[in-house]
N, CA and C atoms as a LAMMPS dump frame, in Angstrom:
ITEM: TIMESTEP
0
ITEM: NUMBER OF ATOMS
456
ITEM: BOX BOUNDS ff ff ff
-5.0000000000000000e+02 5.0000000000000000e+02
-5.0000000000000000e+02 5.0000000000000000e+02
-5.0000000000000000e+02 5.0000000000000000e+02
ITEM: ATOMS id mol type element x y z
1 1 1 N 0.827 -1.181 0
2 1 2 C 0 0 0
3 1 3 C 0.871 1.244 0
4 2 1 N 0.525 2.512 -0.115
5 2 2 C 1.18 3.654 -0.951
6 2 3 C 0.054 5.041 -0.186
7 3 1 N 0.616 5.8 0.144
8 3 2 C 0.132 6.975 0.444
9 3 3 C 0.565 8.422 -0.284
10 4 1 N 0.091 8.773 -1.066
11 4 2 C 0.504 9.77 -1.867
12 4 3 C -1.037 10.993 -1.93
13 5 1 N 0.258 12.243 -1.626
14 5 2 C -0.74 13.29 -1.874
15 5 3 C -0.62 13.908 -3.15
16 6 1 N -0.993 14.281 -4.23
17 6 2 C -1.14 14.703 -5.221
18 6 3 C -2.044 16.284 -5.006
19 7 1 N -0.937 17.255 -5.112
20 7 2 C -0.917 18.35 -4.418
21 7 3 C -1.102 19.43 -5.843
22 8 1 N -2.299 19.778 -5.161
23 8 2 C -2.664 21.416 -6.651
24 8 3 C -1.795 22.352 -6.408
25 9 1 N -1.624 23.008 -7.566
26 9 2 C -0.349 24.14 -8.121
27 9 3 C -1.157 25.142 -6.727
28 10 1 N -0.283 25.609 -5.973
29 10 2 C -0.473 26.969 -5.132
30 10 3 C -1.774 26.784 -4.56
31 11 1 N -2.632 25.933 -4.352
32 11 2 C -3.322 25.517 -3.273
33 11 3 C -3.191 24.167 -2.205
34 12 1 N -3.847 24.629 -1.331
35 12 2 C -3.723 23.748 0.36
36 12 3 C -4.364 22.224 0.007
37 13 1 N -4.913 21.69 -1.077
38 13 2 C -6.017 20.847 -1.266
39 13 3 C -4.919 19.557 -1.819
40 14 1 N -5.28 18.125 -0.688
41 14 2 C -4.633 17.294 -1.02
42 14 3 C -5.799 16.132 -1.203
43 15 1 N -5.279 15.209 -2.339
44 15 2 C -5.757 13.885 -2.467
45 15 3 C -4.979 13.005 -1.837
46 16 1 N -5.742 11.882 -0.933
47 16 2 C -4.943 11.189 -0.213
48 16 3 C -5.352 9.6 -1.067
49 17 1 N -4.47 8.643 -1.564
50 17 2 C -4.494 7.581 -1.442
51 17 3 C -4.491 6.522 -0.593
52 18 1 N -4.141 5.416 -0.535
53 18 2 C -4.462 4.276 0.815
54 18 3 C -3.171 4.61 1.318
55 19 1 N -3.219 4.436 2.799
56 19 2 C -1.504 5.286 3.507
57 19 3 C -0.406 3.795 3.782
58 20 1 N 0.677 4.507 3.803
59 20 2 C 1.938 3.869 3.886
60 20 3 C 3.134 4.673 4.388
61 21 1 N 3.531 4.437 5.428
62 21 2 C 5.088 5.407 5.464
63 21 3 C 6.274 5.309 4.307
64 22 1 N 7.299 6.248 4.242
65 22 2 C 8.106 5.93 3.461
66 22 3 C 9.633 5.886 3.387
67 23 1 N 10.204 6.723 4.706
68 23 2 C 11.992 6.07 4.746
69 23 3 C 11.511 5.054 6.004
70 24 1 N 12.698 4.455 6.009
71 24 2 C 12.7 3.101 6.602
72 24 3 C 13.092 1.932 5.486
73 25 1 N 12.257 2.103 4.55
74 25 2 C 12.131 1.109 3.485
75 25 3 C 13.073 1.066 2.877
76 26 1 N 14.017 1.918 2.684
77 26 2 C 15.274 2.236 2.003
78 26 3 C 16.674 2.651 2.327
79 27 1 N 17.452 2.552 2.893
80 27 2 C 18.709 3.11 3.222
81 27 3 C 18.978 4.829 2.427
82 28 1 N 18.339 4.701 1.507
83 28 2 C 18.521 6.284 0.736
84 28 3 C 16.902 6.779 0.25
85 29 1 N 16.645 8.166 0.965
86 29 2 C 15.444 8.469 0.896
87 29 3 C 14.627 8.415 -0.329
88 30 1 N 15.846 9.617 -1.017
89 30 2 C 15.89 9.607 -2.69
90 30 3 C 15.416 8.281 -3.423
91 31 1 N 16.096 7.1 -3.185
92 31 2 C 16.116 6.333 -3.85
93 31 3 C 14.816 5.675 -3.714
94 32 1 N 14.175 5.459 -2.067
95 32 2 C 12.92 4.775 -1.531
96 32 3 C 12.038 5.708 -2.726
97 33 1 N 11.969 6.907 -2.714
98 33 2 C 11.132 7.409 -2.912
99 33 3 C 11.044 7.077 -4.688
100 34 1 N 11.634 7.144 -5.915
101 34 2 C 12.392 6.796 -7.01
102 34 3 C 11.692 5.979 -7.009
103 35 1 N 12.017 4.533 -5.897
104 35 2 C 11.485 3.357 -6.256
105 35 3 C 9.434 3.125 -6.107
106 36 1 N 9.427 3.89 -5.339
107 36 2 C 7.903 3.795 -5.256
108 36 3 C 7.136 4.546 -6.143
109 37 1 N 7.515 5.569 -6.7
110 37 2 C 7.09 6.395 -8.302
111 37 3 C 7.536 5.014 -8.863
112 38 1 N 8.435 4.497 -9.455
113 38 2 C 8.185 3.752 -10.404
114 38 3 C 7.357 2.507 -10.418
115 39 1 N 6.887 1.905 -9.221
116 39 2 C 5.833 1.281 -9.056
117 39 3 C 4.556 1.82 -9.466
118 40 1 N 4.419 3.005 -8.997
119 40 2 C 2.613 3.866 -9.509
120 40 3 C 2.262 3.722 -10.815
121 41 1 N 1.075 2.849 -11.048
122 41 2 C 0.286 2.379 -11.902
123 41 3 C -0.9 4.055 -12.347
124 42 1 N -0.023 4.932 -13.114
125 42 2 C -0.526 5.885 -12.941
126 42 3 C -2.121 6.358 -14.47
127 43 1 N -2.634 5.197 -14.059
128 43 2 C -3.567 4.653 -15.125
129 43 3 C -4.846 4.717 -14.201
130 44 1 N -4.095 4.248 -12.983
131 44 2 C -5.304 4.223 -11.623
132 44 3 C -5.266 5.744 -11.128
133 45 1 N -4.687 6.562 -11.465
134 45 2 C -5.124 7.731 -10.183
135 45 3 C -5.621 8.877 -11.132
136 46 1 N -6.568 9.515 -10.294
137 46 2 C -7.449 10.61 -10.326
138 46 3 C -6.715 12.032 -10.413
139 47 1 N -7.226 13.087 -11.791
140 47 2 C -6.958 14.036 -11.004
141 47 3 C -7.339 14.833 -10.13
142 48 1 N -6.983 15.6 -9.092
143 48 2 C -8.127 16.044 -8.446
144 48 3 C -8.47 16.938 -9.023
145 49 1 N -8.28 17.579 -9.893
146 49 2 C -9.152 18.705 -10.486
147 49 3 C -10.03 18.858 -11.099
148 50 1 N -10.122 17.735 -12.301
149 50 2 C -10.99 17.521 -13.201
150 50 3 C -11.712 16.241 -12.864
151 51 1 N -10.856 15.45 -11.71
152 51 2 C -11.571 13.852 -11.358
153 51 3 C -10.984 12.965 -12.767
154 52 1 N -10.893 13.487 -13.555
155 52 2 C -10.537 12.091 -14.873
156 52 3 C -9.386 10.973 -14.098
157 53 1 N -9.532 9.95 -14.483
158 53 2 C -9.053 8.5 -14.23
159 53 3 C -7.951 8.396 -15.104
160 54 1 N -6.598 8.093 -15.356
161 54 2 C -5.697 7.347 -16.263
162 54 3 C -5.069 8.58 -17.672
163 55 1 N -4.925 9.892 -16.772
164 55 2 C -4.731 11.139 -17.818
165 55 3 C -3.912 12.234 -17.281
166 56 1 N -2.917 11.093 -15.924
167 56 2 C -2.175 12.097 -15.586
168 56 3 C -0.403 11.102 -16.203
169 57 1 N 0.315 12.308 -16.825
170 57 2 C 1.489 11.87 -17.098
171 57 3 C 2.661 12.239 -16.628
172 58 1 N 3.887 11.659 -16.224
173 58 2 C 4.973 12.592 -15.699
174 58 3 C 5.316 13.177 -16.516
175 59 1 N 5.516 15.018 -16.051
176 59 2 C 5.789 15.708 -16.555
177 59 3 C 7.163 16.428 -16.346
178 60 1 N 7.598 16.484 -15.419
179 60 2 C 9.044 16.939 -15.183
180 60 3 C 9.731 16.494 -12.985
181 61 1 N 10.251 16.964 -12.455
182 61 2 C 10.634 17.042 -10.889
183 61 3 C 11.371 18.175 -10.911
184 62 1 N 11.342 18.19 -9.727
185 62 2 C 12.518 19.107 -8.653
186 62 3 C 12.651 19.002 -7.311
187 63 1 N 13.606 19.442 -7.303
188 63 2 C 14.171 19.298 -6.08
189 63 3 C 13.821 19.544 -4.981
190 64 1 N 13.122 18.807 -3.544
191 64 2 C 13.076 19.508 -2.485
192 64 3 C 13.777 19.206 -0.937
193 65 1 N 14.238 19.574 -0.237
194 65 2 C 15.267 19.536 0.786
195 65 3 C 14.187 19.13 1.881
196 66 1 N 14.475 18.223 2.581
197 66 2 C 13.92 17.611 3.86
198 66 3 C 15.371 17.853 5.14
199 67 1 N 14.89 18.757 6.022
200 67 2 C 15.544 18.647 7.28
201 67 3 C 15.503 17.143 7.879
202 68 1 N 16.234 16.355 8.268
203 68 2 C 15.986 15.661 9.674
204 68 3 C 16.932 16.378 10.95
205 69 1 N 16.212 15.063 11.525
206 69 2 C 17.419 15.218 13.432
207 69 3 C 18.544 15.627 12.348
208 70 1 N 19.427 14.552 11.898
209 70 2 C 20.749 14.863 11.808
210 70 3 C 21.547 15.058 10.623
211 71 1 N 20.449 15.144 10.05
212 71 2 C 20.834 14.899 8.047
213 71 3 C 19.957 15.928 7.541
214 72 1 N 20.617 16.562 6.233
215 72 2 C 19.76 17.101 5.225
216 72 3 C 19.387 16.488 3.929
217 73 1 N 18.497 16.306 3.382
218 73 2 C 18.464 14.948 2.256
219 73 3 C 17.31 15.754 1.264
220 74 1 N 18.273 15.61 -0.216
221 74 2 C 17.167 15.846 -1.441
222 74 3 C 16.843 14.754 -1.89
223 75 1 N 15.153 15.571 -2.403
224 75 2 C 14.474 14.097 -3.216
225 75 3 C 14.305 14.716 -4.314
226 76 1 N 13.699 14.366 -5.486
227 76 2 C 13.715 14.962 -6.22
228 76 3 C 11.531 14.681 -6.882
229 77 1 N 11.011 15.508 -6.235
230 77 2 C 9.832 15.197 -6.236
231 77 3 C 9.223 15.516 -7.746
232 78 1 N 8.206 14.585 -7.797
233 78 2 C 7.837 14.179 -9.199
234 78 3 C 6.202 15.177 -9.696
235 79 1 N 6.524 15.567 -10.744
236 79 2 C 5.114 16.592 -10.888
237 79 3 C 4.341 15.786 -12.405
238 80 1 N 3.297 15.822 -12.275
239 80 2 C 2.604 14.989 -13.296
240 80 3 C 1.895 16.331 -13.716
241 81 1 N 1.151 16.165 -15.097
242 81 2 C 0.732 16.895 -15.704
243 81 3 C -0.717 16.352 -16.181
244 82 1 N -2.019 16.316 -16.51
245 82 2 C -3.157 16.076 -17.073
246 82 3 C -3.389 16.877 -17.976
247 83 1 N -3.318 15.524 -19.15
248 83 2 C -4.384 15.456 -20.814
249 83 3 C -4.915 16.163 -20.269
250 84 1 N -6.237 15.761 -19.675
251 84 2 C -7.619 16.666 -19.658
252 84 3 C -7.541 18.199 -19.585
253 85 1 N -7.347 18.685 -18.529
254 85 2 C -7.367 19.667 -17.935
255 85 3 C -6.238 20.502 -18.149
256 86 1 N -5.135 20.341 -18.517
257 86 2 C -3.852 20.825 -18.207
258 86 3 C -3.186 21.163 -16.704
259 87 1 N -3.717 20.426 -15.953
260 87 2 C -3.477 21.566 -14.503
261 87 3 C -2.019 20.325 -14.627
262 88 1 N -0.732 20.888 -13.253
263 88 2 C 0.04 19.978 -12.929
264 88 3 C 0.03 19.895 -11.734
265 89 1 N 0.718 18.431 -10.976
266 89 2 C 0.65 18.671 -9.428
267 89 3 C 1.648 17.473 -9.354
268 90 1 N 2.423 17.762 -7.982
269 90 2 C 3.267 17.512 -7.191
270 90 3 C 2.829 16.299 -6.653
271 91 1 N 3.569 15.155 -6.959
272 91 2 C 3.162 13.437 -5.864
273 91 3 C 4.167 14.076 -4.805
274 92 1 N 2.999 13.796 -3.822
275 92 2 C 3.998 13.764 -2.487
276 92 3 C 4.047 12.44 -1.687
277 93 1 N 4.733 11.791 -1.037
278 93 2 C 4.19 10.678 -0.033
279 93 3 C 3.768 11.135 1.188
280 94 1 N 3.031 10.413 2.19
281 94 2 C 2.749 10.836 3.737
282 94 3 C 3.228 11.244 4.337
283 95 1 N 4.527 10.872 4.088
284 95 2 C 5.834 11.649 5.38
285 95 3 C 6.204 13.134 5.03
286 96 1 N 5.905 13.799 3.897
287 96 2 C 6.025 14.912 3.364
288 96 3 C 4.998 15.816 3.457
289 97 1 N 5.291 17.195 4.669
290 97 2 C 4.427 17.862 4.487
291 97 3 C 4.418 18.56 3.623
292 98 1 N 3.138 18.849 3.087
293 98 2 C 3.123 19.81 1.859
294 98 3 C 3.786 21.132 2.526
295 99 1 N 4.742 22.136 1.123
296 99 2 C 5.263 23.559 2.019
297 99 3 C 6.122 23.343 3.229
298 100 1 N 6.667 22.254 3.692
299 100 2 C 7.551 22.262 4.32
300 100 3 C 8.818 21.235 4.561
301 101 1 N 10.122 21.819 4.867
302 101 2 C 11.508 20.855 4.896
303 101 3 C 11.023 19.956 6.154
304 102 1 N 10.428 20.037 6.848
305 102 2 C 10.788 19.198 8.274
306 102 3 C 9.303 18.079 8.021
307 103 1 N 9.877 17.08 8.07
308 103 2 C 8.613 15.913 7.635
309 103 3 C 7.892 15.776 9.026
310 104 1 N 6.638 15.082 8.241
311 104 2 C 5.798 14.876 9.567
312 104 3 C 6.172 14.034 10.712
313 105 1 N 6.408 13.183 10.77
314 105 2 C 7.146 12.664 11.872
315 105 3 C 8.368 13.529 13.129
316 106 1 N 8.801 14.257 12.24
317 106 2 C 9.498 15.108 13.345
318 106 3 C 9 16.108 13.521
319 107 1 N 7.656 16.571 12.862
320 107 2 C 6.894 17.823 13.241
321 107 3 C 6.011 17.307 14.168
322 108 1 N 5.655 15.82 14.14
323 108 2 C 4.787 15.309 15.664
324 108 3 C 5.249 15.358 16.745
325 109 1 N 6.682 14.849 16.803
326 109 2 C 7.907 15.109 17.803
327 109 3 C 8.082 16.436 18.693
328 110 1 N 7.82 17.287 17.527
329 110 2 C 8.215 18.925 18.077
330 110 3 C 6.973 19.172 18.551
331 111 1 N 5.559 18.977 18.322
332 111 2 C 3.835 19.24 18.739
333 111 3 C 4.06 18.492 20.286
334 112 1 N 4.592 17.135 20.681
335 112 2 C 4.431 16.9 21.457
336 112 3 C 5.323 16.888 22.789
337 113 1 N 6.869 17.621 22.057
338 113 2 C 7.871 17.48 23.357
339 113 3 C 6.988 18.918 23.882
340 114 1 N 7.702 18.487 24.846
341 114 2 C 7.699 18.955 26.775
342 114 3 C 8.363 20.42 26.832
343 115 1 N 9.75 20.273 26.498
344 115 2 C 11.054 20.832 26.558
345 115 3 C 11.433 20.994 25.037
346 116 1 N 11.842 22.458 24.821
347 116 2 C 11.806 22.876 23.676
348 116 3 C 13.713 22.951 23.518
349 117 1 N 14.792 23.183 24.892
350 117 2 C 16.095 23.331 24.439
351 117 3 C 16.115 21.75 24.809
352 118 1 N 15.57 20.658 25.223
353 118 2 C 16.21 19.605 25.022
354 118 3 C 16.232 18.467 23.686
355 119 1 N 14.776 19.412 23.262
356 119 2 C 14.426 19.009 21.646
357 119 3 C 16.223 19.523 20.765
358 120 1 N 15.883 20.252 20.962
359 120 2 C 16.585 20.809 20.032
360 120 3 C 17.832 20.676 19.899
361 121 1 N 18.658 20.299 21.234
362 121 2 C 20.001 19.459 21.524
363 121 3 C 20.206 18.375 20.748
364 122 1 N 18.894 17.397 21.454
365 122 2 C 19.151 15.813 20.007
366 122 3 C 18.542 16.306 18.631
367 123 1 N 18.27 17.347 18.441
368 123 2 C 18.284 17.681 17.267
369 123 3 C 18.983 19.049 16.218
370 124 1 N 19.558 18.632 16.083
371 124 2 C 20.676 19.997 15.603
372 124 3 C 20.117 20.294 14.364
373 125 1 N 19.617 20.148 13.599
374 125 2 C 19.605 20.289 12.409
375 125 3 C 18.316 21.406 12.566
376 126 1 N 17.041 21.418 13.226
377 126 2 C 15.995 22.117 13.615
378 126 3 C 16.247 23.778 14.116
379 127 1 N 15.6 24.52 14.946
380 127 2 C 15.895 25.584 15.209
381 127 3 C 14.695 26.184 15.805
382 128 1 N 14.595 27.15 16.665
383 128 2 C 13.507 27.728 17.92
384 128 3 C 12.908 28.034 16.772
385 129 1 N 13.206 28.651 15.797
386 129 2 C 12.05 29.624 14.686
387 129 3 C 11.314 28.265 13.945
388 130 1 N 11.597 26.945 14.127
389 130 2 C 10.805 25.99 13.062
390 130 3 C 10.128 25.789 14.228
391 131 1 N 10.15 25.146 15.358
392 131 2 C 9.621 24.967 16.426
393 131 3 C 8.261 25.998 16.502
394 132 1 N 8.651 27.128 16.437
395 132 2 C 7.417 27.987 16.501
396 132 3 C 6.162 28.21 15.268
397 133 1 N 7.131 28.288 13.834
398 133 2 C 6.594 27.917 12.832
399 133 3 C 5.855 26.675 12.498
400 134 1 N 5.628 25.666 13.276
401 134 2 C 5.227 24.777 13.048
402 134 3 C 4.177 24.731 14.37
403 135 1 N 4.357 25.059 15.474
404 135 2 C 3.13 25.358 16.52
405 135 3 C 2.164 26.341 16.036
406 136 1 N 2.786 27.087 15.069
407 136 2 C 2.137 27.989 14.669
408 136 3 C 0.646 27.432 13.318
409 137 1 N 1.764 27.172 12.279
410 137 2 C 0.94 25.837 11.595
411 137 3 C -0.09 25.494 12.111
412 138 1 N 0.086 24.534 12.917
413 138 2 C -0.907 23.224 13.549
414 138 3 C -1.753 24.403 14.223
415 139 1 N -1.533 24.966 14.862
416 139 2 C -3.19 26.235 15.752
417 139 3 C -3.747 26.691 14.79
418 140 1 N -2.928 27.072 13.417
419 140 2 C -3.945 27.978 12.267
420 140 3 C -4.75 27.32 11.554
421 141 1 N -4.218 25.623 11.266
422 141 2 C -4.32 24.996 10.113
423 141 3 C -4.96 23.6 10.47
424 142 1 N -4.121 22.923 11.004
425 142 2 C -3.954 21.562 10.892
426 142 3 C -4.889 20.718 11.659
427 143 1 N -4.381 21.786 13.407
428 143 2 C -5.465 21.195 14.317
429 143 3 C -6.911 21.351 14.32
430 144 1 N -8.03 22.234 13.389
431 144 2 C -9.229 22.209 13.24
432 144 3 C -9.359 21.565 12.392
433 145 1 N -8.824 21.458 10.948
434 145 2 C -8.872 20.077 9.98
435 145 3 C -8.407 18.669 10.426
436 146 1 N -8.067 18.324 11.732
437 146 2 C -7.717 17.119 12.072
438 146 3 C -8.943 16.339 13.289
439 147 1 N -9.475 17.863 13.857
440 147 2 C -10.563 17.571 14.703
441 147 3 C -12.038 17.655 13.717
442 148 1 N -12.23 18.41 13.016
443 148 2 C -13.283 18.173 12.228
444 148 3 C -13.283 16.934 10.855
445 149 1 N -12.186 16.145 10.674
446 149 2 C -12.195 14.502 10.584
447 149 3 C -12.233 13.932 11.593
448 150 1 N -12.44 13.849 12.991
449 150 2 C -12.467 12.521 13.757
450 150 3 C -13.849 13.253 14.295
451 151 1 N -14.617 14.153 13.882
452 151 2 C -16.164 14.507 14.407
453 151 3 C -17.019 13.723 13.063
454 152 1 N -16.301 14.036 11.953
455 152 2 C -17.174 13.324 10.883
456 152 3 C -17.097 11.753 10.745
């Protein structure tokens, strides 16, 4: 199973597929990620814009930088384009927040520590201004779209 958001040009609006995490699986992020685009049977997915089935094609990538704890790592994320409609959009996987270097997993980390200089010790790579930028996030954004799915 595969979790991919397929993300509209300059809007917040994601399509979610059936979920799956995605480093772990690979010794090289880049490469995990490489390998699971070339698995996508992209005959099966929707666009979200127009909804058409089997009319999105790869169209080009670029580059985007993921912070971790202790590493900085490019992927080179994949943008498809739709026959139909012309619109293009960005495959993302689950672990990738849309608009941001620091993946979700270590943005849950930072929502739920305690202690903000001991975070940030085992994590060097982070910084007080993402810490806040991202508390900030989740109060504007995240946390009323996360509570109004577990009411519906």
């Amino acid at each position: 199973m595969l979790c991919l958001y397929v993300i509209i040009d300059k809007k917040r609006k994601e399509k979610q597929f059936p979920p799956t995490p995605i480093f772990g699986i690979l010794q090289s992020p880049t490469h995990a990620y490489d390998k699971i685009i070339d698995q996508l049977d992209f005959l099966t997915l929707e666009c979200p814009s127009c909804k058409h089935s089997g009319c999105l094609i790869k169209h080009a990538k670029y580059p985007r930088t993921f912070r971790m704890a202790n590493s900085i790592i490019t992927v080179h994320i994949l943008r498809v384009l739709c026959k139909e409609c012309g619109h293009t959009h960005a495959i993302l996987l689950c672990d990738f927040v849309p608009y941001s270097q620091i993946l979700l997993d270590d943005q849950v980390d930072i929502l739920t520590s305690n202690n903000d200089e001991e975070f940030l010790s085992d994590n060097p790579n982070f910084d007080l201004s993402d810490i806040r930028y991202i508390r900030k996030q989740y109060n504007l954004y995240w946390k009323q779209r996360l509570l109004s799915r577990s009411i519906s």
